[in-house]
Structure formats: structure tokens, C-alpha cells
LONUKE-732375 format. One record per residue (C-alpha): residue number from 1; y, x, z. Coordinates in steps of 0.05 Angstrom, whole numbers, padded with zeros to 5 digits, always signed. Each point is the difference from the previous one (the first is absolute). Layout:
BEGIN
R   pos    north     east       up
R   NUM        Y        X        Z
...
This chain:
BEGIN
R   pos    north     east       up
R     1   -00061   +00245   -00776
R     2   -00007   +00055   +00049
R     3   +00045   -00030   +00049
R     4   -00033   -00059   -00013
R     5   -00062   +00015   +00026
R     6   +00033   +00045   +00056
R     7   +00033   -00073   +00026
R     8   -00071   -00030   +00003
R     9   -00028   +00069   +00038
R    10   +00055   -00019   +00047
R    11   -00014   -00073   +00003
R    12   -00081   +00006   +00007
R    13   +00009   +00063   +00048
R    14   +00036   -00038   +00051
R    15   -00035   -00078   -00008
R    16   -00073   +00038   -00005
R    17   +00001   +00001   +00077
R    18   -00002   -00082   +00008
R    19   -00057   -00007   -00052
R    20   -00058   -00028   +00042
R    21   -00040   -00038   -00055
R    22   -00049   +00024   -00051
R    23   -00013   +00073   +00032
R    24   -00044   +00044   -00002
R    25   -00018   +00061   +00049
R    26   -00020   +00070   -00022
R    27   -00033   +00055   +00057
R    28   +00055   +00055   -00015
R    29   -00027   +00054   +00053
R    30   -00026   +00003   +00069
R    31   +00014   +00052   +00059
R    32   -00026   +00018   +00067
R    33   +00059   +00021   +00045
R    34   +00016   -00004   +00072
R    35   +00062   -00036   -00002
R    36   +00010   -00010   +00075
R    37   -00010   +00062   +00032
R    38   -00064   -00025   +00032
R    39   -00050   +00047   -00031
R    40   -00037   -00055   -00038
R    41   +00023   +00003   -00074
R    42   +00009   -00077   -00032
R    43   -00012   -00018   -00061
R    44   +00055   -00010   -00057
R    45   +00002   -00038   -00060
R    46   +00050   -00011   -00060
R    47   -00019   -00051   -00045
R    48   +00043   -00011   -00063
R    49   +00025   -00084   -00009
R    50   +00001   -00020   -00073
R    51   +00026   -00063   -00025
R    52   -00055   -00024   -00045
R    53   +00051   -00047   -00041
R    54   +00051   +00067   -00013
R    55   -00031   +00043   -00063
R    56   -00016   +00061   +00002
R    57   +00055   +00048   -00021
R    58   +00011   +00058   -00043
R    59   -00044   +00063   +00031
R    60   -00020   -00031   +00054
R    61   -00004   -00071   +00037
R    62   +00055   -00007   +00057
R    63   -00025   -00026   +00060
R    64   +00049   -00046   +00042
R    65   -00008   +00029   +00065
R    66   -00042   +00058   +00043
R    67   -00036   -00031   +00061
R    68   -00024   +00048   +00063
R    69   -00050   -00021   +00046
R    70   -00038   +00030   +00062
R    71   -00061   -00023   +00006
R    72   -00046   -00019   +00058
R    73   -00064   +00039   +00014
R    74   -00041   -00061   -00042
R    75   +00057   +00006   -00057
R    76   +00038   -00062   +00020
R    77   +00082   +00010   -00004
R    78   +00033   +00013   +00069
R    79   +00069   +00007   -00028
R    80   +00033   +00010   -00068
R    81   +00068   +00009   -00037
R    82   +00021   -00010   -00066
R    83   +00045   +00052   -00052
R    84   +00032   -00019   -00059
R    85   -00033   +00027   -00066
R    86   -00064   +00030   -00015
R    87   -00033   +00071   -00020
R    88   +00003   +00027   +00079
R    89   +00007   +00065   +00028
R    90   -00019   +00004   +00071
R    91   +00019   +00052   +00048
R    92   -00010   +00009   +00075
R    93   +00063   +00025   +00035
R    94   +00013   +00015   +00072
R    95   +00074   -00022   +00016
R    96   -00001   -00005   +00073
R    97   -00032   +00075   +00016
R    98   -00057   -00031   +00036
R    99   -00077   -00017   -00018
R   100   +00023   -00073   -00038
R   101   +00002   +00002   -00076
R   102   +00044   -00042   -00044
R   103   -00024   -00021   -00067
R   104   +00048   +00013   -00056
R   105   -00005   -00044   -00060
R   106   +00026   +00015   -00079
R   107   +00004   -00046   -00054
R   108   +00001   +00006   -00072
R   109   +00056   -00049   -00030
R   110   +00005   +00028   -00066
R   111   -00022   +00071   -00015
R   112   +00028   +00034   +00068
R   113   -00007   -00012   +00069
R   114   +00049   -00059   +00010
R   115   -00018   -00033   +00067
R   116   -00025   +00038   +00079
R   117   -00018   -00038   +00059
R   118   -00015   +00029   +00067
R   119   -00051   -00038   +00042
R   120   -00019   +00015   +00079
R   121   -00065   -00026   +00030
R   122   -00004   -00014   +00065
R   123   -00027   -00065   +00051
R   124   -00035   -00030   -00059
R   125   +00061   -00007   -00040
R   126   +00020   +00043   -00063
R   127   +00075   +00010   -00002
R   128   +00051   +00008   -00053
R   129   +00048   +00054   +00024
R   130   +00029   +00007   -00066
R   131   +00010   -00032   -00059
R   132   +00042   +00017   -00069
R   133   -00002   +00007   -00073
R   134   +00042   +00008   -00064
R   135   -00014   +00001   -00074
R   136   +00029   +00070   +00004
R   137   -00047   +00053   +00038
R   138   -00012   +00006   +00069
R   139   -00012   +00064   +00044
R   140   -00018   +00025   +00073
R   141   -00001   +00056   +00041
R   142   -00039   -00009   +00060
R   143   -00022   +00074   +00019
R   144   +00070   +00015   +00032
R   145   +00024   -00009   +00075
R   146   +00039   -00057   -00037
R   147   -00041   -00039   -00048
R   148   +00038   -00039   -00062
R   149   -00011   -00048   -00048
R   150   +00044   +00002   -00062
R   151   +00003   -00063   -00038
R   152   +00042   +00008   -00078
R   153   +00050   -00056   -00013
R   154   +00036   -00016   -00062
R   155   +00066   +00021   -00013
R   156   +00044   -00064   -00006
R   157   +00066   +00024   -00014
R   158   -00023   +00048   -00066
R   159   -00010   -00058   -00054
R   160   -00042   +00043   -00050
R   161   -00049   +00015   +00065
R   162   -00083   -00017   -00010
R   163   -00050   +00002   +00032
R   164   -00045   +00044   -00057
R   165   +00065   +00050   +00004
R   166   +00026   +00011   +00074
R   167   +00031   +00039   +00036
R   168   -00015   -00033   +00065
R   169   +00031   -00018   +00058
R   170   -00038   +00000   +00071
R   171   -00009   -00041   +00058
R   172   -00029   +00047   +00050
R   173   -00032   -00025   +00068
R   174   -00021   +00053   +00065
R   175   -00045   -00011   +00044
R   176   +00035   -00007   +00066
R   177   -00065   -00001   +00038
R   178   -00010   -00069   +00004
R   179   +00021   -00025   -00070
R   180   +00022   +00028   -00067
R   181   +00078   -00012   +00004
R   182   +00055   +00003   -00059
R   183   +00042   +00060   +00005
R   184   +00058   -00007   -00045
R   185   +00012   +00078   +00018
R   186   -00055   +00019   -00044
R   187   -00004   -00062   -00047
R   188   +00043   +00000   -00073
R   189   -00002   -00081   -00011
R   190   +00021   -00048   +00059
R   191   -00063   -00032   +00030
R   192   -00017   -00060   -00044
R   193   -00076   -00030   +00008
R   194   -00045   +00003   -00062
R   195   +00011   -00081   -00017
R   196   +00069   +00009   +00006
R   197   +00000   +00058   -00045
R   198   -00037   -00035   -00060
R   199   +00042   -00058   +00004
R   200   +00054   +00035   -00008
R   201   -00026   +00042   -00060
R   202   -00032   -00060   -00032
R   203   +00073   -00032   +00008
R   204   +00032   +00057   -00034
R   205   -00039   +00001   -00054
R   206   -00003   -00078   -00015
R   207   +00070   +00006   -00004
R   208   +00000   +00066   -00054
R   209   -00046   -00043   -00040
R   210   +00046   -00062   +00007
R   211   +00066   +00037   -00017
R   212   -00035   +00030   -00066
């Protein structure tokens, strides 16, 4: 039963993203920050996506994706972006060492962080420099000279590994100056994305299920 239900996590975690019908939008929170540099603060919003056909779910109702807007002075959207999940954390980060802030977004995909984005506004456009996610946790560092996002991976080759039970293995991406790059140095799993990553677990665990 439990990895039952862990498959259709998997399954609805990565399809939730191509759900257009039947939604509805919820105001998550709303910031003034001056994201260029400019001394004139914008305005930020996160508004949570629910599919209205999708129950809601045990504690609380799982929204299919985060969507982050800056608004115009009358409130129209100038630019937006889109991360997977719902329940957001927003922070306001300063990766270049100037007077531009980049918005960070987390996600809630179970009961942990799963999912961070990292968005740059700039010429009217909002910009995803960074996108990743696992149904393990995910971590970042960005107060050093380097900043680092850790994203957990499962364990293929250790048959009695879960999810619920660990230990992890990392993918760990620096920021280079211009992007967050993979650094195998510091990383414990070899860089797999976060679809390829659920495949692979769902695969392995259709198959312990089969074989039983």
C-alpha cells in the first residue's frame, strides 16, 4: 500500500505541471522588493495553482504548481514563471554581489521542501536560472563566496533503499557566477535530473512488486 501510493506521488508530482484545465488560483503572498537594482522596489506575487478535479489530500490540499508574477504599477502581470508544487517559501537572495535580487522559490511536495527555483527579473522578463526537485529533500547555501544547491537522490544500487528511510545521496550544484553548475567534486550521486530520477524509482519498484 505504501509504495503504492508513493508510485502515484511520483506519477501526479511530475504530470501536475501539464494540467491546464479546471484550475483554480489562490493569492499565496505578496512582496515589495527592488529586484533590479534601480531603487524602485516591484511588486511580487506567488499564487498557489490547484487542480479543481484532484481532491484534496490528507492534511492539506496539494497544489500543482507555484506561479510568480511582477506586477505593473496598475497590478497587471509584466512577467511570470512557474514552480512545481505548492506551499511556497520565498526568499530574496543576492547572487551576483550587486544591487539585483533573485527570487528563490520552495515547494512543498509532500511534507518537506522537495522542489527550488531561482528566478532573475530583468527587461520585462522573469527568468528561470534554476530549476530542480526530488521526492527526497532539498537544501541550499547561498550566504557563502560559493553558493550551493543540494538536491537528495535515491540510492539505486541498495534494493531495501526508501524514500521514508534514506540515507541520501546528493547532487550538488555551485554557483559559478553566471549559473548554478554540477560539481561531481562535492556531489555523492552522479547528476541525474528529477524526471529521470522518479522513473527510475518508480521502475524499481514496479518490478519488486512484480517479482513478489
Amino acid at each position: 500500500m505504501r509504495k503504492g501510493l508513493l508510485i502515484c506521488f511520483l506519477i501526479l508530482a511530475l504530470s501536475g505541471s501539464l494540467i491546464t484545465a479546471g484550475v483554480s488560483v489562490a493569492e499565496s503572498q505578496r512582496f515589495q522588493k527592488d529586484l533590479t537594482g534601480d531603487g524602485k522596489p516591484e511588486t511580487i506575487v506567488a499564487q498557489e495553482i490547484f487542480d479543481e478535479s484532484d481532491p484534496p489530500g490528507i492534511g492539506y490540499r496539494q497544489a500543482i504548481e507555484t506561479r510568480i508574477s511582477v506586477l505593473k504599477p496598475d497590478g497587471s502581470v509584466l512577467a511570470e514563471g512557474s514552480a512545481r508544487n505548492g506551499k511556497p517559501k520565498i526568499e530574496f537572495i543576492n547572487l551576483r554581489k550587486d544591487r539585483r535580487r533573485q527570487i528563490v522559490v520552495w515547494t512543498l511536495g509532500g511534507m518537506h521542501y522537495t522542489d527550488i527555483a531561482v528566478f532573475e527579473y530583468g527587461d520585462g522578463k522573469l527568468k528561470e536560472i534554476f530549476a530542480d526537485g526530488s521526492a527526497c529533500p532539498v537544501n541550499a547555501n547561498f550566504k557563502g563566496k560559493r553558493p550551493t544547491i543540494s538536491v537528495g537522490r535515491e540510492d539505486m544500487k541498495d534494493p531495501s533503499w526508501s524514500y521514508a528511510d534514506g540515507p541520501y545521496l546528493w547532487n550538488v550544484y555551485v554557483w559559478n557566477g553566471s549559473e548554478f553548475k554540477f560539481d561531481p567534486a562535492k556531489s555523492t550521486a552522479g547528476e541525474i535530473s528529477q524526471e529521470e530520477a522518479a522513473s527510475a524509482y518508480v521502475d524499481r519498484v514496479t518490478k519488486d512488486a512484480g517479482e513478489r
